[in-house]
DSSP file (Angstrom, degrees, kcal/mol; ACC not computed):
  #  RESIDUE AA STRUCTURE BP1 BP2  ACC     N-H-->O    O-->H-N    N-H-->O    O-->H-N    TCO  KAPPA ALPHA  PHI   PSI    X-CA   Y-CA   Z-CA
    1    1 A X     >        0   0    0      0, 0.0     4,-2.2     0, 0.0     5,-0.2   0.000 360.0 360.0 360.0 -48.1    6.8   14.6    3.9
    2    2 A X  H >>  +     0   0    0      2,-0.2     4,-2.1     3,-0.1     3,-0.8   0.948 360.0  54.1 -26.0 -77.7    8.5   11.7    6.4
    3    3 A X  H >4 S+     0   0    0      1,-0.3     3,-0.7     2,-0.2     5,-0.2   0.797 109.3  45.5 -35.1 -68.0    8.4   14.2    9.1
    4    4 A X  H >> S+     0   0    0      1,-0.3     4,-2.0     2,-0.2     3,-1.1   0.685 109.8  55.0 -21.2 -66.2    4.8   14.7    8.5
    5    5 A X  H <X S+     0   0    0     -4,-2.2     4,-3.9    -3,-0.8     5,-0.4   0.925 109.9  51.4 -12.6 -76.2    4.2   10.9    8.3
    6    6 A X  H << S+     0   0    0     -4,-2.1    -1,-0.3    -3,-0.7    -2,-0.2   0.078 105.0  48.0 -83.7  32.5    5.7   10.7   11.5
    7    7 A X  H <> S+     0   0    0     -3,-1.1     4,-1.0    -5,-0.2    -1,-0.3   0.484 108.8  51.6-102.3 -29.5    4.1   12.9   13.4
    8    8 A X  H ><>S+     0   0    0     -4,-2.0     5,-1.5     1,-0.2     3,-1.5   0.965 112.7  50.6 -54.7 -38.9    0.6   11.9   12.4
    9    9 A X  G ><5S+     0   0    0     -4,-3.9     3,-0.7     3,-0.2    -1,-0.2   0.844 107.0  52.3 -60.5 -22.3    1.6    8.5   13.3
   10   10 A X  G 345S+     0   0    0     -5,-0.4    -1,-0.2     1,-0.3    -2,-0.1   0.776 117.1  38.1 -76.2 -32.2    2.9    9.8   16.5
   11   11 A X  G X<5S-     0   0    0     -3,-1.5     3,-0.6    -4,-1.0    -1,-0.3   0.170 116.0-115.2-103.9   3.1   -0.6   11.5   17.2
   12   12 A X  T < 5 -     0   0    0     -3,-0.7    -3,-0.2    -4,-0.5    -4,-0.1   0.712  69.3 -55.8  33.6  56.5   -2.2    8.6   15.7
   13   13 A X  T 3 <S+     0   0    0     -5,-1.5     2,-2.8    -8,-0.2    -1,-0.2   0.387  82.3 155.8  83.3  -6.7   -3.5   10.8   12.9
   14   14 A X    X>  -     0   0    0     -3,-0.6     3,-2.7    -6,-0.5     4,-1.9  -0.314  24.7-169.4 -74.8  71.4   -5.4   13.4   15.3
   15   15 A X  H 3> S+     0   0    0     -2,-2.8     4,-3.1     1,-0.3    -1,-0.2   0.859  83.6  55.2 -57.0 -30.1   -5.0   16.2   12.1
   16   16 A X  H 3> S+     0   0    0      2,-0.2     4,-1.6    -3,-0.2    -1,-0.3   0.924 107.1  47.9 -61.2 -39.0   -6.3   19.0   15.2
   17   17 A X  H <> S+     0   0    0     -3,-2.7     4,-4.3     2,-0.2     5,-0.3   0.859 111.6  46.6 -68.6 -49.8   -3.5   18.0   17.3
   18   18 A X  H >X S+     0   0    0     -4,-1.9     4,-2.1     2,-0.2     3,-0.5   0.971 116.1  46.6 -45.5 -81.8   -0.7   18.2   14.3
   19   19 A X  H 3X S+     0   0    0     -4,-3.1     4,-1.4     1,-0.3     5,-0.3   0.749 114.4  46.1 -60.1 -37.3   -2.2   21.8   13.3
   20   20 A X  H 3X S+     0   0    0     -4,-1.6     4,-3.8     2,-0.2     3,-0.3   0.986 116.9  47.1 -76.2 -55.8   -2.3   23.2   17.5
   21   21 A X  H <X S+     0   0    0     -4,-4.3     4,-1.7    -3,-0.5    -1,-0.2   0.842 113.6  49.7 -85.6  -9.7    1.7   21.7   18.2
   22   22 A X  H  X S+     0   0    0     -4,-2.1     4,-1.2    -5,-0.3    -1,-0.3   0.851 111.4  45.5 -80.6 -19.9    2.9   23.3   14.8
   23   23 A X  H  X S+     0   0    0     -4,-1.4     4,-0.9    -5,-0.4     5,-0.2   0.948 109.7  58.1 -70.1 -60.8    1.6   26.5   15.5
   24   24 A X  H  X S+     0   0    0     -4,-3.8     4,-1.7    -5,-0.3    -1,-0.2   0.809 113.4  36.3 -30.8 -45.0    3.0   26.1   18.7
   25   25 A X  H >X S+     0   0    0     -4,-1.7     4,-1.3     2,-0.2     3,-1.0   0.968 109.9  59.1 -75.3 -73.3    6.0   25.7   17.3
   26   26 A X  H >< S+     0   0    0     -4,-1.2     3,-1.0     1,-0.3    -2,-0.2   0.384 112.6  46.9  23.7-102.6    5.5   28.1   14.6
   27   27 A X  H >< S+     0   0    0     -4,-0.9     3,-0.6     1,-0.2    -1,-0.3   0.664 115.0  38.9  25.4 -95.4    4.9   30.6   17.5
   28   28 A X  H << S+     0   0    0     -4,-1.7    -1,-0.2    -3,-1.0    -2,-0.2   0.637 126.9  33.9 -65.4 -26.8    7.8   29.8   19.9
   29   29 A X  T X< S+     0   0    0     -4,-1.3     3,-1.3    -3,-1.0    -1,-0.2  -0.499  73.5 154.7-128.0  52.8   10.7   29.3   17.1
   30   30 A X  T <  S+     0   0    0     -3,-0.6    -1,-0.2     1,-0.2    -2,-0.1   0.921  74.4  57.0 -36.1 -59.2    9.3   32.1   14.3
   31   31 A X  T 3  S+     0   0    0     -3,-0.1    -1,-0.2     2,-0.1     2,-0.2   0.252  89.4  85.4 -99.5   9.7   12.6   32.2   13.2
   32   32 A X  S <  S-     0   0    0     -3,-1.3     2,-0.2    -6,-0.2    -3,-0.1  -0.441  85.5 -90.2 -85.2 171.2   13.4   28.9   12.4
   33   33 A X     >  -     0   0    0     -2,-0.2     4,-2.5     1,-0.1     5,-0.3  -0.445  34.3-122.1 -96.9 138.8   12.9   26.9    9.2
   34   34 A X  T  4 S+     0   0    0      1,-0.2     4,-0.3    -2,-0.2    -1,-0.1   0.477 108.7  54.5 -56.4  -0.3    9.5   25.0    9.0
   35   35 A X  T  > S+     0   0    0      2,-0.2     4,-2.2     3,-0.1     5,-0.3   0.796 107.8  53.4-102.6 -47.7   11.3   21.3    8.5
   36   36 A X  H  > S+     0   0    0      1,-0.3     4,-1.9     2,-0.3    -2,-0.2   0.883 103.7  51.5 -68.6 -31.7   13.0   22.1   11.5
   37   37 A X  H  X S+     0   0    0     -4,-2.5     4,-2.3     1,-0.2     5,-0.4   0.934 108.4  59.7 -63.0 -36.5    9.7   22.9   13.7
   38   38 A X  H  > S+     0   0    0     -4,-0.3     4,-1.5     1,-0.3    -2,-0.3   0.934 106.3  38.9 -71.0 -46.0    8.6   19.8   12.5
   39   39 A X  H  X S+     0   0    0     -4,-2.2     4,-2.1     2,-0.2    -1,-0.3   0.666 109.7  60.5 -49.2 -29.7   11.3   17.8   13.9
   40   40 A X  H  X S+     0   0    0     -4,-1.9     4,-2.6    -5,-0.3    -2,-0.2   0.884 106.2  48.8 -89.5 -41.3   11.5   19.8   17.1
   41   41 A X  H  X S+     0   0    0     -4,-2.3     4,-2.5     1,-0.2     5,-0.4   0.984 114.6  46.2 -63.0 -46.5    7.6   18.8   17.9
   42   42 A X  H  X S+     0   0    0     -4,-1.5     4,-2.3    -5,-0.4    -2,-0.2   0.922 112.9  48.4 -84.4 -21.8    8.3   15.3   17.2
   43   43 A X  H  X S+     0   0    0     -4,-2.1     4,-1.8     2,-0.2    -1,-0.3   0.937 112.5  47.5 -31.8 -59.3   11.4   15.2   19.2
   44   44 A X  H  X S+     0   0    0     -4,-2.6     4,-1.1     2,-0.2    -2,-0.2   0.665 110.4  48.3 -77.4 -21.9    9.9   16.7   21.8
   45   45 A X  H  X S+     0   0    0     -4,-2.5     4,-0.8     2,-0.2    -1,-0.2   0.753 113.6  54.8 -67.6 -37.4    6.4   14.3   22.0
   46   46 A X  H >X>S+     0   0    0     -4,-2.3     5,-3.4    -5,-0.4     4,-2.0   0.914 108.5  44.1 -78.0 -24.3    9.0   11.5   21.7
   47   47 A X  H 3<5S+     0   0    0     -4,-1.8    -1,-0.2     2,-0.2    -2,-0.2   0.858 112.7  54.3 -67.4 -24.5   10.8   12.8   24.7
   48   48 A X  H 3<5S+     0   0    0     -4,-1.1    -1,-0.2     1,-0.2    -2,-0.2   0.660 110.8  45.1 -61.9 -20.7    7.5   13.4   26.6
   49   49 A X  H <<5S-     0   0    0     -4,-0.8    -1,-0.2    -3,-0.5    -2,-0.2   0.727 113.6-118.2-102.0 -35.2    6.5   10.1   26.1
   50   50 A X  T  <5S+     0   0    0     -4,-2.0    -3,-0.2    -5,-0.1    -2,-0.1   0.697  72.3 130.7  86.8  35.7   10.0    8.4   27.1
   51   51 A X      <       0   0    0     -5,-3.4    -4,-0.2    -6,-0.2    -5,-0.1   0.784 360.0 360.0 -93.5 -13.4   10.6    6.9   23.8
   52   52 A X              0   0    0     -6,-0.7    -5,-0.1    -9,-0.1    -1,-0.1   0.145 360.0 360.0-106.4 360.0   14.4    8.4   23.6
């Protein structure tokens, strides 16, 4: 539920935006575990952004 947290916050709540980049993930990494797609989006939006 954190992850979650932080990714609306990340998207500043934008619940269409959540559902499109987990499918996305969902999609590209089937075979991984759904906590881990969730980490991998918000990894990858904080790297887009230049926040690590």
């Amino acid at each position: 539920m954190r992850t979650q947290n932080e990714l609306y916050r990340l998207v500043q709540g934008d619940r269409r935006t959540v559902e499109r980049l987990i499918k996305h993930g969902r999609e590209r990494y089937p075979d991984k575990p759904e906590q881990w797609i969730w980490e991998k989006v918000i990894a990858d939006l904080e790297r887009d952004r230049g926040y690590r």
